[in-house]
C-alpha positions as CSV (number, residue, x, y, z in Angstrom):
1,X,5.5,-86.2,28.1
2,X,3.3,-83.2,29.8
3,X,6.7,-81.0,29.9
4,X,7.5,-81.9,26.3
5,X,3.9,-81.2,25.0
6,X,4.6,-77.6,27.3
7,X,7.3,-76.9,25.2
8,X,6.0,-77.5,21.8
9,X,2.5,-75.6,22.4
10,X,4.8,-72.6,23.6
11,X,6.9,-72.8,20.0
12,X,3.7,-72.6,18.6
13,X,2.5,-69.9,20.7
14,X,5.2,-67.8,19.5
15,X,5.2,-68.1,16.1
16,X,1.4,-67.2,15.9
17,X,2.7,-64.0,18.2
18,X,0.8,-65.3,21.1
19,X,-3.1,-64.7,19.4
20,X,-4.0,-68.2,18.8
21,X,-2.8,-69.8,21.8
22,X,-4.5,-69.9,24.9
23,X,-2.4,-72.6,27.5
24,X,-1.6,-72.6,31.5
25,X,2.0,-71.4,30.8
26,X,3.2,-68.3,29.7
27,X,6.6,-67.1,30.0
28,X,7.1,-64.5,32.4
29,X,8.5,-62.2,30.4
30,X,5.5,-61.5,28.4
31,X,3.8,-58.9,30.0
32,X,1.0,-56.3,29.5
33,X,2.0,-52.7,29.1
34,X,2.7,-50.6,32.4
35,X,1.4,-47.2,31.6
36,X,-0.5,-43.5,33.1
37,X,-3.0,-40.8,32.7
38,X,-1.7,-37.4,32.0
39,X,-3.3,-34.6,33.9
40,X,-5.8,-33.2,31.4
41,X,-4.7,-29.2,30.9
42,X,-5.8,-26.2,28.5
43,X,-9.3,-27.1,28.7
44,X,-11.4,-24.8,26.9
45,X,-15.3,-24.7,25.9
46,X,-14.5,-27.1,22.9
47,X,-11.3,-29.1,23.4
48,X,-8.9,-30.0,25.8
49,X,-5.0,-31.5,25.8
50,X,-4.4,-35.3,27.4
51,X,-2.0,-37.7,27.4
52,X,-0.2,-40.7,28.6
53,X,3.1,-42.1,29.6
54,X,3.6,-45.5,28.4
55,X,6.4,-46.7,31.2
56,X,7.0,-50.4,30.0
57,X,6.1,-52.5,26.8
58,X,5.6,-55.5,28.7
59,X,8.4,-57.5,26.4
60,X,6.6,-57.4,23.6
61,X,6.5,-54.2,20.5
62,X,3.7,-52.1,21.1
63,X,0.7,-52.3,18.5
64,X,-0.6,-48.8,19.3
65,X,-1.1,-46.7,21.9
66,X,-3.2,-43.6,22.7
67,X,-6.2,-41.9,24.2
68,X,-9.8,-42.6,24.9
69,X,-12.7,-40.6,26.3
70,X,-16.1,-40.2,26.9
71,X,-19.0,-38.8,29.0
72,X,-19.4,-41.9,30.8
73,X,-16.9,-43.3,33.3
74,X,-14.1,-46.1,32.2
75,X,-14.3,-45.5,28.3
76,X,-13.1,-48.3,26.5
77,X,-12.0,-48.4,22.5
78,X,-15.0,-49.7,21.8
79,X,-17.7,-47.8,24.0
80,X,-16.3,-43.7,23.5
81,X,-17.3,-40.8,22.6
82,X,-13.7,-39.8,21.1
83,X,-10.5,-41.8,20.5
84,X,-6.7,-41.1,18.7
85,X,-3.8,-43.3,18.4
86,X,-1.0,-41.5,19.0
87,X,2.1,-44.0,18.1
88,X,3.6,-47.4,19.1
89,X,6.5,-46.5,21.1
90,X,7.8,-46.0,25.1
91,X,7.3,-42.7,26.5
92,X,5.0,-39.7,27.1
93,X,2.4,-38.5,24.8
94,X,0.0,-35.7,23.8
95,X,-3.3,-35.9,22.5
96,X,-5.8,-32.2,21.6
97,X,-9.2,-33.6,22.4
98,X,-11.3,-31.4,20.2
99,X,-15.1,-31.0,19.0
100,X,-15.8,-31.8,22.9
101,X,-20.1,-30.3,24.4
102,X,-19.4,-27.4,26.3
103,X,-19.9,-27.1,30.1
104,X,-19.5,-31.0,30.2
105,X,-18.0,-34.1,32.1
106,X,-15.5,-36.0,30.1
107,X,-13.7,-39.0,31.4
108,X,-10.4,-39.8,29.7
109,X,-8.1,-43.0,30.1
110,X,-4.9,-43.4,28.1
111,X,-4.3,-47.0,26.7
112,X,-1.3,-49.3,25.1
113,X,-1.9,-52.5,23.2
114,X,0.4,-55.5,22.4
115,X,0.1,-59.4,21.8
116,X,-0.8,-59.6,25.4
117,X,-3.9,-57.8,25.4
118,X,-5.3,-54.3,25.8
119,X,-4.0,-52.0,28.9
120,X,-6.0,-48.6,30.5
121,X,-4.1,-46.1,32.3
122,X,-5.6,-44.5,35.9
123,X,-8.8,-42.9,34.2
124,X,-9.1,-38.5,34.9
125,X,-11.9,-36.6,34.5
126,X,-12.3,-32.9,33.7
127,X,-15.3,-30.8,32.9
128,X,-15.0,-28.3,29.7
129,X,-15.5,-24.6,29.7
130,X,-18.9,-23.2,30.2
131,X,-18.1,-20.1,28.6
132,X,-15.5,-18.8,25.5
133,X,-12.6,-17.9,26.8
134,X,-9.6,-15.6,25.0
135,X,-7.0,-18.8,24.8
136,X,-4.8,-15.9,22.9
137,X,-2.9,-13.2,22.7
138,X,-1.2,-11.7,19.3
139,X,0.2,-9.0,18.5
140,X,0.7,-7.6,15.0
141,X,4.3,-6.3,14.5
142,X,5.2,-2.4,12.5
143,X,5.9,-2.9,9.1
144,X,9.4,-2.3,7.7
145,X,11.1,-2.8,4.4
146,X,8.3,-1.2,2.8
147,X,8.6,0.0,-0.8
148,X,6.8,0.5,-3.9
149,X,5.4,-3.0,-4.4
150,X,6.4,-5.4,-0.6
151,X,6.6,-4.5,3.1
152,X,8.0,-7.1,5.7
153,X,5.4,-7.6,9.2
154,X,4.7,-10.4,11.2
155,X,3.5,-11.2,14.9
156,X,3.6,-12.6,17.7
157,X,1.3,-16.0,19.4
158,X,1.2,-16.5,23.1
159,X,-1.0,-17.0,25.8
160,X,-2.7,-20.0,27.3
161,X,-3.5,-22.8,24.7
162,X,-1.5,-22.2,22.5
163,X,-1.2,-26.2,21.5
164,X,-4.2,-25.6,19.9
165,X,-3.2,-22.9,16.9
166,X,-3.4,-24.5,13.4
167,X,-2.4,-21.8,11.7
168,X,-0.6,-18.7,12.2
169,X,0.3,-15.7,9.6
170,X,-0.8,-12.7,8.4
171,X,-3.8,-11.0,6.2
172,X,-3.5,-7.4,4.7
173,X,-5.5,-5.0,2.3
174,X,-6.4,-2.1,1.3
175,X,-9.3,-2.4,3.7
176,X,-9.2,-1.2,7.1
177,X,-10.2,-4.7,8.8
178,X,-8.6,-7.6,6.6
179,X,-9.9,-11.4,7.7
180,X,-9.2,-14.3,6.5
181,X,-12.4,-14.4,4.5
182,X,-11.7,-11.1,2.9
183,X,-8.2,-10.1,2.0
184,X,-6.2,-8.6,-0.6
185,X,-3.6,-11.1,0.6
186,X,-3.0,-14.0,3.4
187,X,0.4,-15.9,4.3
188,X,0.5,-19.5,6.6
189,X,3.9,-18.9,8.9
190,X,3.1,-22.2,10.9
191,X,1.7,-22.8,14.3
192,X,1.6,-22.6,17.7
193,X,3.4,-20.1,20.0
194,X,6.3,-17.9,18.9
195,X,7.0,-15.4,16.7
196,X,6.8,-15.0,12.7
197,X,7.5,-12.8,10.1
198,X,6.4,-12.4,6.2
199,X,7.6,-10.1,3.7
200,X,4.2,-9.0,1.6
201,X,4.8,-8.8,-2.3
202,X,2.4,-7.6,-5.1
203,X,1.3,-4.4,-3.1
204,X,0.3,-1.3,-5.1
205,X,2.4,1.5,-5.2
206,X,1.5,4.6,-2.9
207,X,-1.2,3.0,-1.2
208,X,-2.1,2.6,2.1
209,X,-2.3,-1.2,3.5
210,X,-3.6,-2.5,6.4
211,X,-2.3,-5.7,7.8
212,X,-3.1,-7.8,11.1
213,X,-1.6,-11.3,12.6
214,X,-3.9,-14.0,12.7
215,X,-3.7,-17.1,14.9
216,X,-6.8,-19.6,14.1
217,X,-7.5,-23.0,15.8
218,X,-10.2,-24.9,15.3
219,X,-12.6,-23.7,17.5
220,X,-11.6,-19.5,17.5
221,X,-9.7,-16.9,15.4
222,X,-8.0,-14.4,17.2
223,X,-6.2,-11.4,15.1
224,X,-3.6,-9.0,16.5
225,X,-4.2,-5.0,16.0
226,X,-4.3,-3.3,12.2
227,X,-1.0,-1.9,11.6
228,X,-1.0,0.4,8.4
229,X,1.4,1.0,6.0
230,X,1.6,3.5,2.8
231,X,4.0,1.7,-0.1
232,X,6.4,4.2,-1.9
233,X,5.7,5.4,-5.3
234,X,6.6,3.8,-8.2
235,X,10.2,3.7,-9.2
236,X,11.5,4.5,-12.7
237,X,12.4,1.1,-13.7
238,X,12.2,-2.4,-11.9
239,X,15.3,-4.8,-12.5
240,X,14.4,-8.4,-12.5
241,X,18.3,-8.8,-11.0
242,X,18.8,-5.7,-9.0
243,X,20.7,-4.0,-12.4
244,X,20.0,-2.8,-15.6
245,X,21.2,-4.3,-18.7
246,X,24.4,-3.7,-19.7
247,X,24.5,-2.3,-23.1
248,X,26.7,-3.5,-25.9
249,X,26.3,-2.6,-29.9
250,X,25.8,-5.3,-32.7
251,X,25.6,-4.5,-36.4
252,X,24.1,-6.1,-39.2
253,X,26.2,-5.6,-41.5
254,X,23.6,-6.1,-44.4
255,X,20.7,-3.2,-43.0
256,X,23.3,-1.4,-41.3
257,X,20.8,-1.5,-37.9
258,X,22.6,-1.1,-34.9
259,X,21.0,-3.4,-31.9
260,X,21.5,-4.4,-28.6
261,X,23.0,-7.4,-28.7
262,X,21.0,-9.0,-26.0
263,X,17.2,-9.4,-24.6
264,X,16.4,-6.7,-22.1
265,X,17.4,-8.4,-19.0
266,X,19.6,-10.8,-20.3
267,X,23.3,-10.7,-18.2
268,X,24.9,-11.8,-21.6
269,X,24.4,-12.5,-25.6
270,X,23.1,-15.4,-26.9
271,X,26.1,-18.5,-26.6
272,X,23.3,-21.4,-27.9
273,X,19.7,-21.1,-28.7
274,X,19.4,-22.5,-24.8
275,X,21.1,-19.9,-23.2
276,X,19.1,-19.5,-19.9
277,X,21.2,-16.2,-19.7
278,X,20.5,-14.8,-22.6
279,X,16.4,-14.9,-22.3
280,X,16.2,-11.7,-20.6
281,X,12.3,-10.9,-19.4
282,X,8.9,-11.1,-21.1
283,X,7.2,-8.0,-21.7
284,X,3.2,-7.3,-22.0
285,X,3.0,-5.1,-25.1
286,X,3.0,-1.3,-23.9
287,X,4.1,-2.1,-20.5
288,X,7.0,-0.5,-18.7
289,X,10.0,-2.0,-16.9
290,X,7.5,-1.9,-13.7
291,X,8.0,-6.0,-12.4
292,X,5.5,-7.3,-14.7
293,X,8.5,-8.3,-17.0
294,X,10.4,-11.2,-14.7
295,X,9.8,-14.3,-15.2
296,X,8.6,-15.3,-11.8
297,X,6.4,-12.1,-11.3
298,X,2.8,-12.5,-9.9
299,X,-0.6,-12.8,-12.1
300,X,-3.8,-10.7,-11.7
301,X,-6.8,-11.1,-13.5
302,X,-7.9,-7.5,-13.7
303,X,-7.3,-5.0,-16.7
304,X,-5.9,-2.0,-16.3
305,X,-7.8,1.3,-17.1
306,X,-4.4,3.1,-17.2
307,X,-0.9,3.3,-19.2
308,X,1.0,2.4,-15.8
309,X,-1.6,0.1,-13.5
310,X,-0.4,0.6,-10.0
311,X,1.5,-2.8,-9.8
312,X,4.4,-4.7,-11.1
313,X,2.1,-7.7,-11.7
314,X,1.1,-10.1,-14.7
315,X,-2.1,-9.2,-15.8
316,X,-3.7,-12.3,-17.1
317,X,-7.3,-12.2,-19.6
318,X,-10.2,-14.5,-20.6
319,X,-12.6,-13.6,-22.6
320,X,-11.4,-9.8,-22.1
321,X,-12.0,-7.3,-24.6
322,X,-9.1,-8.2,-27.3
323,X,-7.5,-9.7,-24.6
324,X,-5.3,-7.0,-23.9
325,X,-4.4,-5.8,-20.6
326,X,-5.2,-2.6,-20.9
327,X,-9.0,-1.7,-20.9
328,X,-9.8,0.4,-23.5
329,X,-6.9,-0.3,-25.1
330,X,-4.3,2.2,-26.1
331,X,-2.3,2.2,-29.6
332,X,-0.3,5.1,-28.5
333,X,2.3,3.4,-26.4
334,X,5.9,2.3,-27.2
335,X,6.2,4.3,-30.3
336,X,10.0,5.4,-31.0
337,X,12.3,7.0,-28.4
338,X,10.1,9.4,-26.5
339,X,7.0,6.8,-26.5
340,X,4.7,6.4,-23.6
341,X,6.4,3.1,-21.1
342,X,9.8,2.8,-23.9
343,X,11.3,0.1,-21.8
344,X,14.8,0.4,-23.6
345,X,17.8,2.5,-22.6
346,X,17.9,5.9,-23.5
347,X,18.8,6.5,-27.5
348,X,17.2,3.1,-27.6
349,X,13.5,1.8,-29.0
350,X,11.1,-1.0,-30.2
351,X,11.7,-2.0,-33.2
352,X,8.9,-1.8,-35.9
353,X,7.2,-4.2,-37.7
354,X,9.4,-3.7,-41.2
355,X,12.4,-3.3,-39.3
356,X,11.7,-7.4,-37.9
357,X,11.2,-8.4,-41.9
358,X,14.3,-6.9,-43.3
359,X,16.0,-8.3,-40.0
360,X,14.8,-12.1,-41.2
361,X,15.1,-11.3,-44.2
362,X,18.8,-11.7,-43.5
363,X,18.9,-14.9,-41.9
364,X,20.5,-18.2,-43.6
365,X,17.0,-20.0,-42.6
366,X,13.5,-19.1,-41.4
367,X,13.4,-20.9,-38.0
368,X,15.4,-21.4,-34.5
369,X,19.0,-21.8,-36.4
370,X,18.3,-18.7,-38.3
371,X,17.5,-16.6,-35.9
372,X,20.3,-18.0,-33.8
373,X,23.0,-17.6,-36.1
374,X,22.1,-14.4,-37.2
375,X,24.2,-11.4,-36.1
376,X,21.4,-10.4,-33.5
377,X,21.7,-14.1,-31.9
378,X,18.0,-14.5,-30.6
379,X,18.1,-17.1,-28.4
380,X,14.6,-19.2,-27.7
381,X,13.4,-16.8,-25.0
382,X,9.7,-18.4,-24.5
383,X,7.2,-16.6,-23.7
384,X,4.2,-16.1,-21.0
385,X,0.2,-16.8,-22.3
386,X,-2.3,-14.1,-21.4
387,X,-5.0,-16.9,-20.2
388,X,-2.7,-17.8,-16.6
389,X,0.6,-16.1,-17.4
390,X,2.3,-19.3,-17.5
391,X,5.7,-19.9,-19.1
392,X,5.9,-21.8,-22.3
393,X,8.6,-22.8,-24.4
394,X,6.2,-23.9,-27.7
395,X,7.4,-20.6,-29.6
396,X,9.7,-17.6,-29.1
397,X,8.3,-14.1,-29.9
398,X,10.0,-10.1,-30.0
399,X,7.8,-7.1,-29.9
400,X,7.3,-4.8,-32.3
401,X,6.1,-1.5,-31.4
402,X,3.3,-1.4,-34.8
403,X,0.4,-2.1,-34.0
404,X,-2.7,-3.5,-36.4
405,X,-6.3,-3.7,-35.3
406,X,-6.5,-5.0,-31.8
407,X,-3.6,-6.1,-31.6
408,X,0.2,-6.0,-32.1
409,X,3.0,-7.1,-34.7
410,X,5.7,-9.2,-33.5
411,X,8.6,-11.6,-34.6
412,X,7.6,-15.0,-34.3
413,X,10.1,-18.5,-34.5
414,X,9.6,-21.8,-33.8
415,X,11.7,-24.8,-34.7
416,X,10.8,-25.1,-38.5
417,X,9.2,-22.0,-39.2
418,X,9.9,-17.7,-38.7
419,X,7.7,-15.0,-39.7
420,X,6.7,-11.5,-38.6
421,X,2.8,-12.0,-37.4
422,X,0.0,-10.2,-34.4
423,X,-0.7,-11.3,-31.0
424,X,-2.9,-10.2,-28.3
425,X,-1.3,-7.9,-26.0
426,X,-1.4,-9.4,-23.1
427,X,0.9,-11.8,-23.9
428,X,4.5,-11.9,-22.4
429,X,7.2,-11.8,-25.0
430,X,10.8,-10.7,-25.0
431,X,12.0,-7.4,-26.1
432,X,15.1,-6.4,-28.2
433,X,16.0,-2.6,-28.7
434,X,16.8,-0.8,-32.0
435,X,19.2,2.5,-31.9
436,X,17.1,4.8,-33.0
């Protein structure tokens, strides 16, 4: 009877995962975990690395394992002045014991739990740094690749604790002495040891950068040396795909115009009103073919005080005076062939406002079909809004190059509707060129 009562309390015992049960017999193969204490190593003022090796599971899965430690001896998971679970499985692990007292005692005891109980490694002490200590060394690497608006640096981490790095990457400006909390520019490149590179984008043209490698952990920031750089001067013309666009004549046969047949950078003409291929780039009004134009180009929120501002970025407005971005604003741009910033190809120019109304005028219906099936084919292009140069695909507009008030004429269609209205110039719309 004794051995049969056994056998049922131990099927009971087993189905409750051995935490309800507490008899004489337990099989033998239910053990507690068999496990170590790393060596504590890269002990610094603030933190230090541990660890454990977790040799045996004692039969039974692992609930959690991981490290405990404190400023009194044989810290526990409930009496600690630090703790991290680090897993469930067999095998070593690592644990960064950070926010630690300087100059201080710590005693540290990996640990394994499963349904058998709680198990503490051999327990190792270790006394923290009394003093900062450079746990770094970076290096900031020559810049190359550098042209009118990117250069390519990086860097290089190493040194002792290096575990500890966060966050790795580079800052650069027009600044001598770039930080992380005062930049023209930042990238994250990972962390830990190695090396890294990072190509810079949005840089003025001729103007001299600095840039420096960063390494930050959470208790230092260590930067390599400033390496400057001078980007080129500004090219003629920036193509959104590495080449111009091709041009090809279309009539209509009703004015007698003679257009391009496609957006500026667009690789073909119009085949549907969806033709990704067709849109071509979105032009602020009076800007040049300087970057601004493709799609995925960078915003700034600063006006420009000049025709050309010394970037190839999206300049965004809020609030701005007319929102244009320009500041003062300038009427005198993009008018006919030789017109300050003419984006189109030479014999080529914006149209003007009356030149857009005798163009609908010719269309078969005043909205998306119309303009498609016209004989200039405008596809629905989108545009870019002025307040965060985002891209929207609510309404299609073309440039004109009239101008009224404070702002700027331009061909407007939507699904049910066309007309020839004004914008603010800081807007991003597509641009189609007129022979002149």
């Amino acid at each position: 009877m004794k051995n049969l009562f056994t056998s049922i309390s131990l099927l009971i015992c087993l189905a409750l995962v051995f935490t309800a049960c507490d008899i004489e017999e337990r099989p033998s193969w239910i053990q507690a975990p068999s496990l170590s204490t790393l060596e504590v190593s890269d002990i610094t003022l603030t933190a230090a690395k541990g660890g454990g090796n977790i040799m045996s599971v004692g039969g039974m899965d692992l609930t959690y394992r991981g490290l405990v430690w404190g400023r009194s001896p044989n810290p526990t998971i409930e009496q600690n002045d630090g703790q991290q679970n680090e897993g469930n499985t067999v095998g070593t692990f690592e644990v960064i014991m950070r926010q630690l007292q300087p100059y201080t005692t710590y005693y540290v005891r990996a640990f394994a739990a499963n349904s058998a109980g709680i198990t503490y490694g051999n327990e190792i002490s270790f006394t923290t740094s009394k003093t900062q200590s450079t746990i770094l060394s970076i290096t900031t690497d020559a810049a190359t690749n550098v042209n009118s608006a990117s250069a390519t640096s990086g860097g290089s981490v190493s040194g002792i604790s290096t575990s500890f790095v966060e966050l790795r990457g580079l800052v650069w400006d027009t600044l001598v002495n770039p930080t992380l909390r005062k930049n023209y520019g930042k990238s994250e490149d990972g962390h830990g040891s190695g090396n890294f590179n990072r190509e810079m984008k949005g840089l003025f043209f001729d103007k001299t950068y600095y840039v420096k490698a960063y390494a930050f952990s959470s208790q230092d920031t260590a930067y390599g040396d400033a390496i400057s750089f001078t980007t080129a001067l500004a090219p003629d013309e920036v193509h959104c795909h590495n080449i111009p666009t091709t041009v090809v004549d279309v009539i209509n046969p009703i004015t007698g115009k003679t257009w391009m047949d496609r957006n500026l950078g667009a690789s073909q003409a119009a085949t549907s009103i969806n033709d990704t291929n067709s849109y071509g780039d979105l032009y602020q009004w009076g800007r040049r073919a300087d970057g601004h134009q493709c799609r995925n180009s960078k915003a700034l929120k600063k006006q420009s005080s000049k025709d050309q501002p010394p970037h190839g970025m999206f300049i965004t407005v809020s609030g701005s005076p007319f929102n244009d971005w320009r500041s003062p604003q300038e009427t005198n741009l993009w008018q006919g062939v030789n017109g300050i910033n003419n984006p189109c190809p030479m014999g080529y120019r914006l149209p003007t406002e009356n030149e857009f109304i005798s163009e609908r005028a010719t269309w078969s219906s005043y909205d998306q079909l119309g303009a498609m099936n016209s004989p200039l084919k405008f596809p629905d292009a989108g545009m870019r809004t002025y307040l965060k140069g985002e891209l929207s695909h609510y309404s299609s507009g073309y440039w004109s190059s009239t101008t009224i008030h404070t702002q700027s004429r331009y061909l407007l269609f939507e699904n049910q509707n066309a007309f020839v209205g004004w914008t603010q110039r800081a807007n991003g719309f597509s641009v189609r060129c007129i022979k002149d």
